[in-house]
Structure formats: C-alpha cells, structure tokens
PAGU-520886 format. One record per atom (N, C-alpha, C): residue number from 1; residue in three letters; atom name; x, y, z. Coordinates in steps of 0.02 Angstrom, whole numbers, plus 50000, padded with zeros to 5 digits. Layout:
[pt NUM, ALA, CA, [X, Y, Z]] ...
end
This chain:
[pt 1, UNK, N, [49838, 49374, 48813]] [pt 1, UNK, CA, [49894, 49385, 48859]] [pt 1, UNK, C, [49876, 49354, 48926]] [pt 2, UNK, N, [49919, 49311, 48961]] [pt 2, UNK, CA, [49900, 49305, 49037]] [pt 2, UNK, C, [49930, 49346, 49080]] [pt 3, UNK, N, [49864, 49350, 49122]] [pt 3, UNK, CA, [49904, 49389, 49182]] [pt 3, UNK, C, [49926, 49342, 49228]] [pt 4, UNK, N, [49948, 49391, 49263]] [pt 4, UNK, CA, [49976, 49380, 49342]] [pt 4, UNK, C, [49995, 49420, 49376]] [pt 5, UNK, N, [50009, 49391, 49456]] [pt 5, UNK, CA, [50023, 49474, 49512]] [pt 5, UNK, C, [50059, 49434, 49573]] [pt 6, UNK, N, [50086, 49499, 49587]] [pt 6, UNK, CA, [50148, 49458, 49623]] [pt 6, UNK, C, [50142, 49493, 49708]] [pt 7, UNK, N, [50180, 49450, 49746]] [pt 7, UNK, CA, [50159, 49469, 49819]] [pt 7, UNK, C, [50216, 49441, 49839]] [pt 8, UNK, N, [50256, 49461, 49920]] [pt 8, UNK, CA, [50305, 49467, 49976]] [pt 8, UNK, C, [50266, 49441, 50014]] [pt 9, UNK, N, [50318, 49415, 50067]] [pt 9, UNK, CA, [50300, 49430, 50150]] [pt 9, UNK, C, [50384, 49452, 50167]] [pt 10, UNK, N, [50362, 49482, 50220]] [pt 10, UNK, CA, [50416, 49528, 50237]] [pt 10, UNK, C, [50432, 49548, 50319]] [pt 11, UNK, N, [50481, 49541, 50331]] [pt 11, UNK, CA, [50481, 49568, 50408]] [pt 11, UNK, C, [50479, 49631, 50423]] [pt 12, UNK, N, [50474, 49672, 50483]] [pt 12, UNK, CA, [50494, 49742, 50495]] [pt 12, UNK, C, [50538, 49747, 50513]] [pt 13, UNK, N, [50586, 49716, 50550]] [pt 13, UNK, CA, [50641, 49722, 50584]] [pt 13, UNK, C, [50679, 49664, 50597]] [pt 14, UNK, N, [50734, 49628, 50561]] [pt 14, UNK, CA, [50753, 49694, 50541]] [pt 14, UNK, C, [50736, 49709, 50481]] [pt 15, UNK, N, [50729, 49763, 50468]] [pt 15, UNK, CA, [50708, 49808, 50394]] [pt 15, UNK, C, [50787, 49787, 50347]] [pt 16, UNK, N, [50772, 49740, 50278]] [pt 16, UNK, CA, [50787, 49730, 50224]] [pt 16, UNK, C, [50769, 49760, 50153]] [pt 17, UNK, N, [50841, 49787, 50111]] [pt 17, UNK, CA, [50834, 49836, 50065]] [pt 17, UNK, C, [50787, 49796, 50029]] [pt 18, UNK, N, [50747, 49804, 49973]] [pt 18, UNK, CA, [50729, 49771, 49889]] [pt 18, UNK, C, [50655, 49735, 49924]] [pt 19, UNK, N, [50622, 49686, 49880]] [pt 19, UNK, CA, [50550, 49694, 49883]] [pt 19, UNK, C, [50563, 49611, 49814]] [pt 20, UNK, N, [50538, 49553, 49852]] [pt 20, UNK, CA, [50564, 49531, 49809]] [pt 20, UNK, C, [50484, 49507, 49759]] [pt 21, UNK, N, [50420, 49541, 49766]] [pt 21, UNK, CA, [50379, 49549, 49741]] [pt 21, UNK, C, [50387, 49590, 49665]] [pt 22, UNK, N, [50426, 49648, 49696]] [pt 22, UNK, CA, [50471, 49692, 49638]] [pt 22, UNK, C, [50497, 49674, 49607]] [pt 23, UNK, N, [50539, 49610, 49613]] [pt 23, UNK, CA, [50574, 49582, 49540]] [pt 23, UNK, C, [50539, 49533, 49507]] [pt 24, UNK, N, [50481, 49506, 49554]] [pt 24, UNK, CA, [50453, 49459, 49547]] [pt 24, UNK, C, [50412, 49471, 49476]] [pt 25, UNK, N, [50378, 49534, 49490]] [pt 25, UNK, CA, [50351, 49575, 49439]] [pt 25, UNK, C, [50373, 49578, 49359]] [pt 26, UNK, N, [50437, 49607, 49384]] [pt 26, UNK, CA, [50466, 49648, 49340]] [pt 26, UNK, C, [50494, 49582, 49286]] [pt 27, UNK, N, [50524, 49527, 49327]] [pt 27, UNK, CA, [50511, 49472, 49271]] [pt 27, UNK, C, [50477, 49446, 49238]] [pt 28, UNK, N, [50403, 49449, 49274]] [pt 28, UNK, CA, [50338, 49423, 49241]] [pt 28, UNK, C, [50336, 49477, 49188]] [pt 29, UNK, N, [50355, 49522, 49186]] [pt 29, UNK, CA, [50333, 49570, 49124]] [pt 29, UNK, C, [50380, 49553, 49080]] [pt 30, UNK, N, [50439, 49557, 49087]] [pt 30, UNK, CA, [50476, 49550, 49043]] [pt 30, UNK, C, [50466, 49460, 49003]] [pt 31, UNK, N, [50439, 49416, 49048]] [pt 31, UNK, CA, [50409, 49353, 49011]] [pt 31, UNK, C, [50346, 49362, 48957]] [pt 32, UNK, N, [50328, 49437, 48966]] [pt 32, UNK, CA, [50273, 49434, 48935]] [pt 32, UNK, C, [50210, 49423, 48956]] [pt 33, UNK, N, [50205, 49431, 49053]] [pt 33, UNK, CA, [50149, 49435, 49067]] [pt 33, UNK, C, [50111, 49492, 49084]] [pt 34, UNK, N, [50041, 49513, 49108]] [pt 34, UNK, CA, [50021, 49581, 49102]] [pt 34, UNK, C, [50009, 49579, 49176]] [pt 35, UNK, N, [50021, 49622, 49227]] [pt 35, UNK, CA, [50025, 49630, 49284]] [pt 35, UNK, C, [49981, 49684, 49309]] [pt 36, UNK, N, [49920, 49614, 49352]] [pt 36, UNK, CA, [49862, 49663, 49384]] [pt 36, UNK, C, [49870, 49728, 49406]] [pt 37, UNK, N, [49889, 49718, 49458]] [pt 37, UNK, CA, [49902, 49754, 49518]] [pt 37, UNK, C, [49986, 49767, 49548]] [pt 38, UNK, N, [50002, 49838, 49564]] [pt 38, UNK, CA, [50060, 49841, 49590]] [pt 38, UNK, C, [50089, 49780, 49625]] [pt 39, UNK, N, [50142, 49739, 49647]] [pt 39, UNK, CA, [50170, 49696, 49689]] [pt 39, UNK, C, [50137, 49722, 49747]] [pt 40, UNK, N, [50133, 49663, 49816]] [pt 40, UNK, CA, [50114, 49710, 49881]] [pt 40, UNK, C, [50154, 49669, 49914]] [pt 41, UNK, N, [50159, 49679, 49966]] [pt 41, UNK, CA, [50186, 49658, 50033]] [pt 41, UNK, C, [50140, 49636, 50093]] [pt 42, UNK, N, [50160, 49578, 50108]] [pt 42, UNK, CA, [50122, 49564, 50173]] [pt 42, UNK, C, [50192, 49548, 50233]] [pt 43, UNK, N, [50155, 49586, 50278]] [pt 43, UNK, CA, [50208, 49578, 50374]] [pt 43, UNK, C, [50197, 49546, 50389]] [pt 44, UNK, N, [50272, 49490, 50404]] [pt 44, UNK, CA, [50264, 49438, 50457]] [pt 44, UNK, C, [50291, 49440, 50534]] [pt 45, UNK, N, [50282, 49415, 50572]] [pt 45, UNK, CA, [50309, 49440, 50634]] [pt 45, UNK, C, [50400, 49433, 50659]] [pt 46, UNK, N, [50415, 49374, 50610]] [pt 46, UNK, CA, [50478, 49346, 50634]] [pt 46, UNK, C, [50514, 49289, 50559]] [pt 47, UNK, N, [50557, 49296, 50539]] [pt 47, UNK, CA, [50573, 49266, 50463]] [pt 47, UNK, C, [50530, 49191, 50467]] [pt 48, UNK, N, [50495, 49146, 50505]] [pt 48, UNK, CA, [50462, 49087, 50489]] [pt 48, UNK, C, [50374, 49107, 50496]] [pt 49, UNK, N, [50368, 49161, 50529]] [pt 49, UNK, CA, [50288, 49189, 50504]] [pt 49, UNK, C, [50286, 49202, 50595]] [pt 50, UNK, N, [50222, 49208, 50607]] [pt 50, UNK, CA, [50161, 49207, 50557]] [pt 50, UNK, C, [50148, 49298, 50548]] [pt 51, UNK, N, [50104, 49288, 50481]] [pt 51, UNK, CA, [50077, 49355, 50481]] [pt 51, UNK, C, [50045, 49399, 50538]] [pt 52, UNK, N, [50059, 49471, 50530]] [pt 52, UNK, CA, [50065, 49499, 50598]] [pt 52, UNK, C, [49977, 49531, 50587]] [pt 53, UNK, N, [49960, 49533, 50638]] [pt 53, UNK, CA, [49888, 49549, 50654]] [pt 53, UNK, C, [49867, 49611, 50604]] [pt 54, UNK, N, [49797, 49569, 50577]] [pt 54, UNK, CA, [49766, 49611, 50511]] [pt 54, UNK, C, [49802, 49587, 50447]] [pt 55, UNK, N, [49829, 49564, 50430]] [pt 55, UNK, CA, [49883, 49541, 50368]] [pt 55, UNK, C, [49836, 49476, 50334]] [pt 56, UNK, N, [49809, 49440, 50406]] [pt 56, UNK, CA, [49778, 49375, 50343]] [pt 56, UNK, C, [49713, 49411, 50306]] [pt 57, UNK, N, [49690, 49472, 50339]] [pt 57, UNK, CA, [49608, 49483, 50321]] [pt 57, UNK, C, [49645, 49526, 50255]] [pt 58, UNK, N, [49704, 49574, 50262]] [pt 58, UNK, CA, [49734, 49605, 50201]] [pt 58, UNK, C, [49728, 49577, 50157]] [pt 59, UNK, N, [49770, 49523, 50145]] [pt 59, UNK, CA, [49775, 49468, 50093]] [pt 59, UNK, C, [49725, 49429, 50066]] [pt 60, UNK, N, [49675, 49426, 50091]] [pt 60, UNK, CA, [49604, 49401, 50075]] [pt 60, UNK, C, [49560, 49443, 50047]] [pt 61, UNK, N, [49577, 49515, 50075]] [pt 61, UNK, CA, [49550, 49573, 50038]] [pt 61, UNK, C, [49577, 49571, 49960]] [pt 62, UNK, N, [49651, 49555, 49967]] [pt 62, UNK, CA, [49698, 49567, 49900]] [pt 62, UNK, C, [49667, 49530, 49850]] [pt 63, UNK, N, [49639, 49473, 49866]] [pt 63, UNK, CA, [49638, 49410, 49843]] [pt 63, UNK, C, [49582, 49401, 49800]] [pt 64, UNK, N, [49520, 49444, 49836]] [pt 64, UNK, CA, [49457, 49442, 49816]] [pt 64, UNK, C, [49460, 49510, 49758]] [pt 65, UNK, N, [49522, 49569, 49776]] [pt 65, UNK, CA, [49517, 49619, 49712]] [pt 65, UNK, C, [49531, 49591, 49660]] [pt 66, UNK, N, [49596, 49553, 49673]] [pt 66, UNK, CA, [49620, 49498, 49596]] [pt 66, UNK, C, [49547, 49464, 49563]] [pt 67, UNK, N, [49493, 49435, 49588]] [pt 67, UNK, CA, [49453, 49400, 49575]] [pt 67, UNK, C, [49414, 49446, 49538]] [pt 68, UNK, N, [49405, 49488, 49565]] [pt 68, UNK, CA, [49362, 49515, 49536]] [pt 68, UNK, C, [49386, 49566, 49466]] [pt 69, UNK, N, [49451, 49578, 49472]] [pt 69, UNK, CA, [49440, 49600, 49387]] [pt 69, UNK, C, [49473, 49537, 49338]] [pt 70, UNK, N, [49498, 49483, 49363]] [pt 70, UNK, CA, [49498, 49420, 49333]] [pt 70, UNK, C, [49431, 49383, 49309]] [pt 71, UNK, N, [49414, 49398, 49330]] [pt 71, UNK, CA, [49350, 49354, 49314]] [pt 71, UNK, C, [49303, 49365, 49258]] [pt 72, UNK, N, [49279, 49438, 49242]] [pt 72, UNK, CA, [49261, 49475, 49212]] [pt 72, UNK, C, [49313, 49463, 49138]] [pt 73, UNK, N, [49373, 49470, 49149]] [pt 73, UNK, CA, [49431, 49482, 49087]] [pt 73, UNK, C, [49410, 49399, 49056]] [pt 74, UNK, N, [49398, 49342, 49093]] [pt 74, UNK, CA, [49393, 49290, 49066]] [pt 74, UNK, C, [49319, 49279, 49048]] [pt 75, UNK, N, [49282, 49312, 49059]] [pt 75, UNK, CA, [49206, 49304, 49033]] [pt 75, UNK, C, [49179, 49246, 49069]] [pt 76, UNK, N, [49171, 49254, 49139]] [pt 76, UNK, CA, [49166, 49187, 49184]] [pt 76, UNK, C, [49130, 49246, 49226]] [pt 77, UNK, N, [49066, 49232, 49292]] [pt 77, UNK, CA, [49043, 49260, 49321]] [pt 77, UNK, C, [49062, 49217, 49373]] [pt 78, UNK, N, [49076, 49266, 49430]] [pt 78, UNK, CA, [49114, 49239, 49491]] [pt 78, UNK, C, [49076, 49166, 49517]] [pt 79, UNK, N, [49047, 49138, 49495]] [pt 79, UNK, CA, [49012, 49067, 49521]] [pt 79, UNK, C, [49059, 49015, 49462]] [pt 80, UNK, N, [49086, 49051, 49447]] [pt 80, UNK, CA, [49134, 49015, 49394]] [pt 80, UNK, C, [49086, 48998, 49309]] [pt 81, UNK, N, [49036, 49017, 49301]] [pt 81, UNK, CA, [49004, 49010, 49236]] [pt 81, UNK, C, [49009, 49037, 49174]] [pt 82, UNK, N, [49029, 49013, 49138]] [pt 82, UNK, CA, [49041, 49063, 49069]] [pt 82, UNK, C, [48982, 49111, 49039]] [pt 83, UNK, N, [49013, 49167, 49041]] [pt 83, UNK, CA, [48953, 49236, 49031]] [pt 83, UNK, C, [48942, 49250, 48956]] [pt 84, UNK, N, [48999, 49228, 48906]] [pt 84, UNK, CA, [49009, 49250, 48854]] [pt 84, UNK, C, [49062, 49215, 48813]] [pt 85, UNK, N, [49059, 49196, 48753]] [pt 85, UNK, CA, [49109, 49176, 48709]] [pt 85, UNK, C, [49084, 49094, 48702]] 
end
C-alpha cells in the first residue's frame, strides 16, 4: 500500500470554514492510500504567505516525523540504505 499525508496553509483571519488538508486526506483514502498522520495545518500571515513565526521550524519538525516512520516501513535506514529485503 502507499502512503501519504496531507498538509494546509491557512490564514487566521480572516478565519475560513473546512481544512482543505481534510479533504485532501479523505480522498487519498478513498484512492486507496494509507494516511500517516492526521492532516495538519500550517499559519500564514496574509493569503500570499509567508508563514507566521515558528511555522517553518513546525513543518520541518512535521517533516522529519514523516521520515522517520517512512523509512523504517520501506526497509531503508535514514542515510537512505537498504536494511532489509
């Protein structure tokens, strides 16, 4: 099965209903993909960006969780080397 995981950026204000990470999701499943991690959201300051302070280190945090149970599921050790199979 492949995965995948889905992510927003989003303003605060003005505050907009729906999450389009959420459907983003919810299609990948229904395609038949297996979905890491909840959808998340990242804040931007104004609808053309930029991300609002702490958001790029968030997303890099996000980025490196994906890696790390990806990596493992593919039998690859994070230097990219095959561990197994």
């Amino acid at each position: 099965m492949v995965t995948a995981a889905a992510f927003d950026t989003r303003v605060r204000r003005p505050r907009l209903p729906g999450s389009a990470a959420r459907r983003a999701a919810a299609r990948l499943r229904r395609l038949g993909f297996a979905i890491l991690r909840d959808p998340i959201t990242f804040w931007v300051g104004a609808t053309p960006g930029p991300l609002l302070p702490d958001e790029l280190e968030r997303a890099y945090r996000w980025g490196e969780q994906l890696a790390a149970w990806v990596v493992p599921a593919r039998g690859c050790a994070p230097d990219g080397t095959v561990t197994s199979g």
